[in-house]
Every structure is written in C-alpha cells, then in structure tokens.
C-alpha angles and dihedrals in degrees: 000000000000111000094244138152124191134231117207106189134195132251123283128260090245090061119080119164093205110225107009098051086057083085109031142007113265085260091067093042103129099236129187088003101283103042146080123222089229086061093078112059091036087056085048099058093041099049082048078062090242103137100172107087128172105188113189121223127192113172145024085354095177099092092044098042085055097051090053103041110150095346094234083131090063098070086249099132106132123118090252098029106103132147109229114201106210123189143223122222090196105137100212137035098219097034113128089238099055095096122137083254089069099040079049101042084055100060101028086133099069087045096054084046090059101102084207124119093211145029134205114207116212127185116219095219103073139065131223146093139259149161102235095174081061099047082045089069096038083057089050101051091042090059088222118156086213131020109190114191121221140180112224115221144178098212115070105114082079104025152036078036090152097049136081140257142207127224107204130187115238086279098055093262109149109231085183155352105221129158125267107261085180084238092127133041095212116065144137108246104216108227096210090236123133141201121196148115113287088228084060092049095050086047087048096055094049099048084047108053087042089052092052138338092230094044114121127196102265078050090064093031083061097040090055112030091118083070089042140080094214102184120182126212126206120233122205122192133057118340136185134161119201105208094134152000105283089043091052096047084043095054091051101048094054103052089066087076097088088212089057097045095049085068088061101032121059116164090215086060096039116190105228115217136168112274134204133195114243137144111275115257115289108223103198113210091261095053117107119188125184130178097342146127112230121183120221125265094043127124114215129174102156130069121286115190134184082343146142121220125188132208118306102001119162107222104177137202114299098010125131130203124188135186093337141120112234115190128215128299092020122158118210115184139224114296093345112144111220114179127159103015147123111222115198124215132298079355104150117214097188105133110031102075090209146034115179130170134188103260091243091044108052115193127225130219106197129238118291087351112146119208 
C-alpha cells in the first residue's frame, strides 16, 4: 500500500457548460440520473484506498458542499480517512489569474500538512475509472518524476476541443502538454490527472507562481520538462470529459447503451453517491418506456423513450420524451412532446405542447423555468 492523498480540482477557467453551470460548478452537475459528476473521481480515490481527500472548490459552492457533506458516503469511514473542502479567493472565473496554481498556492499550507509521500491529482469534470493505487505502483516502477495519465481518441477534430494533449516520444515520455486546435483526429486526451510526490508538487507550485502568476501546472510541467522525467500512461475504459453543453448532454446519452456503461460500472469498483429515501418509481398502465434510465421516486404515465430521469420527475398521461436528460423534480405535462433537451430540475413544461432540438444541437430548458 503506497502513503498517498488525493486532489480533486476543479474545472479551468477556459471550460463553461452554458446553462447548466449558471447554477452549479461541473462537480455538482446531476449525471446518469443519481450521481453526481464529483462522485467519480472521489470513488475513485476511496476504492484506491486513498481516504485523505482535498477537493477545491471555486464558485457557488453551496450545491456541491452539500453533496459531499461528511464524506461518509463516500466509504470513507477510517479513523484517519477525511475529505477536506478547500476554497479560491480568485474574484473572477474567467480572470487570467484563476488558474489551479493559484487554488493550490492558497492553501499550500494544507498540502505541506498532508504526512503522505505522494499525491494523485484528480479533476472533477471528467468521468471515468481507474485504479490509482495501481498506477501508484506503475509510477513508481517507471522512476518518473511525473506519470500523466491520457485517453487516446480518434475524434478530436470534433470533440475534447477545450482539453489538453500530450505529445509522447515512442516510450511514453510527454514532450509536451499543449491545447486541442481540433487540426488531427488521433490524439491523446490528456485526463488532467497527475502522480507525483507531494515534495515535487509543493516545489512546483512555488517555482510556478514565482515564474508567472497565470501560469498552471501543465504550464511548469511544460516549462521545465527538460528537468523533468514526464511519463504517460494510457487509460482504457469509458471516458468523458464535461467541458461544455454538447459534451455534458453526449456523455449521458451513451452510457444508456449498457455495452457502453459496463465499461464504466464494475461491481467490484462501485461509484459511492448520496442517497435519499424515497418510494421507488410508480410506472402507470399507459406509461412506455424503451431504452431509458429512470431514477426512483418519479411518476410517469407517458412514453419515455432513450432517455435519462432523475429523481422525482412528473411525466404525465400522453407526453412523450425522446433522447433527452431530464434532471430531478421535473414536471412534463399532458400530451407535451419533448425530444432533444436537457430539463433542468424542478423545470415545469406544462403550456408549450412541443420542444423539439436538432439532434446535434440539444436544447435546454433552465432550472425551475415554466413554460
């Protein structure tokens, strides 16, 4: 067993979910109906059997504080295990100066506290699992200062734009960390996620922050990778990253496809979430549903089709929704045709009869909106 805490941080200033993120950071997005995007890399971190955890928070904090709460959820139950919610004072979201250097520099105190040799750093915006006690020992073995992990793709030209590669030598060395222009199908997404000894971090942030004030780590990781062994490692499994709309609404809608969810879901590797009591779902005999994941505690008595409902939702008699995500508390009226959306929750659609997108372009009804 390797001495290591874990860093979840939260999303760049060059990444904005339009809609959605109005209301909450990506952490606290609702995905697949009962999580929260925050819950896996957090499950992640715990069923590694690494139980100290600093998560970095930047704006409207409230939804995503009281996800986490204690973290007990979280299987983090041991006398040392604890999730620790750390905060930016960084005015602006955008601002140049909002980088995770900057979350990190703030509280370097809490990181040189940590009595751990290494830290995995984790980012709350994407979704996928991994083993990081076994990559832990693969960093390790290699003798790497640094092992970045990556997804390699063959579509990103369209997609993961505002995420980074790695460009790696024919032995997995990274030559460099540089953004997506969308100008090459193959690439290796880089996952944001980070192994290395905690001593290297702290000496990371403070070169950094003395190099440039808007400098991030993949900026001094790059500045000084002549100094540096910079290994990749390659991940295999689901993988989605949520740096905008059309990427939040995409990750959801494959994982329907219960091939294509097996490659996230193991029930030896379980993904921890808050839970609620609440009744199970009540199916009236008019309801259809095809293809679809539907939360507990929801009524439905109209069709429901390659869909996602969350908790609570109010499908009544005659409606139809089609290929869209639908979050908790949701109303959708009688007869109303709703196709190609995301609802937000406890969003009504009680007056206009039908909502329909361009498939490659979903729509999105806001929070608590009526129409």
């Amino acid at each position: 067993m390797y001495k290591a805490f874990g860093i979840v941080n939260s999303s760049s200033k060059n990444i904005r979910v339009e809609g959605l993120e109005d209301y909450r950071p990506i952490g606290a997005f609702s995905f697949l109906g009962r999580y929260r995007v925050i819950d896996f890399p957090i499950s992640n971190l715990s069923n590694s059997d690494i139980d100290r955890i600093q998560i970095y928070v930047q704006e409207k904090p409230r939804t995503l504080v009281s996800h986490i709460g204690t973290g007990r959820h979280y299987n983090i139950n041991s006398k040392s295990g604890r999730l620790q919610i750390l905060f930016s004072d960084t005015a602006k979201r955008n601002d140049i100066y909002n980088t995770d250097i900057a979350a990190y520099y703030e509280n370097l105190e809490c990181i040189e506290a940590m009595h751990h040799e290494y830290v995995v750093i984790t980012p709350d915006y994407m979704v996928y699992s991994a083993d990081f006690s076994t990559l832990i020992g693969q960093h390790i073995d290699s003798g790497a200062d640094i092992t970045l992990l990556y997804h390699s793709v063959d579509n990103a030209k369209e997609a993961y734009l505002n995420c980074n590669i790695l460009n790696l030598n024919k032995q997995r060395g990274v030559l460099s960390i540089e953004p997506n222009h969308g100008n090459a199908k193959n690439r290796n997404i880089f996952m944001d996620t980070y192994i290395m000894k905690k001593d290297l971090l702290v000496d990371l942030i403070k070169k950094a922050r003395a190099t440039s004030s808007a400098f991030t780590l993949a900026d001094i990781i790059n500045e000084l990778h002549n100094d540096l062994d910079v290994r990749g490692i390659s991940h295999r499994g689901f993988f989605a990253s949520i740096t905008d709309f059309q990427s939040y609404y995409d990750a959801n809608m494959d994982l329907i496809n219960i091939k294509t969810a097996q490659t996230l879901f193991d029930s030896e590797w379980p993904i921890y979430t808050r839970t609620n009591d609440s009744c199970p779902t009540h199916y009236y005999d008019t309801a259809e549903i095809r293809n679809s994941v539907v939360s507990n505690g929801c009524q439905v008595e109209g069709t429901i089709e390659n869909s996602i409902l969350g908790r609570g939702c109010i499908i009544h008699k005659g409606a139809v929704i089609k290929n869209s995500v639908v979050l908790a508390g949701a109303e959708i009226g009688e007869g109303v045709h709703v196709e190609n959306q995301v609802v937000d929750k406890l969003a009504k659609i009680l007056h206009v009869k039908e909502v329909v997108s361009d498939p490659t372009l979903p729509g999105y009804i806001k929070r608590g909106d009526i129409i």
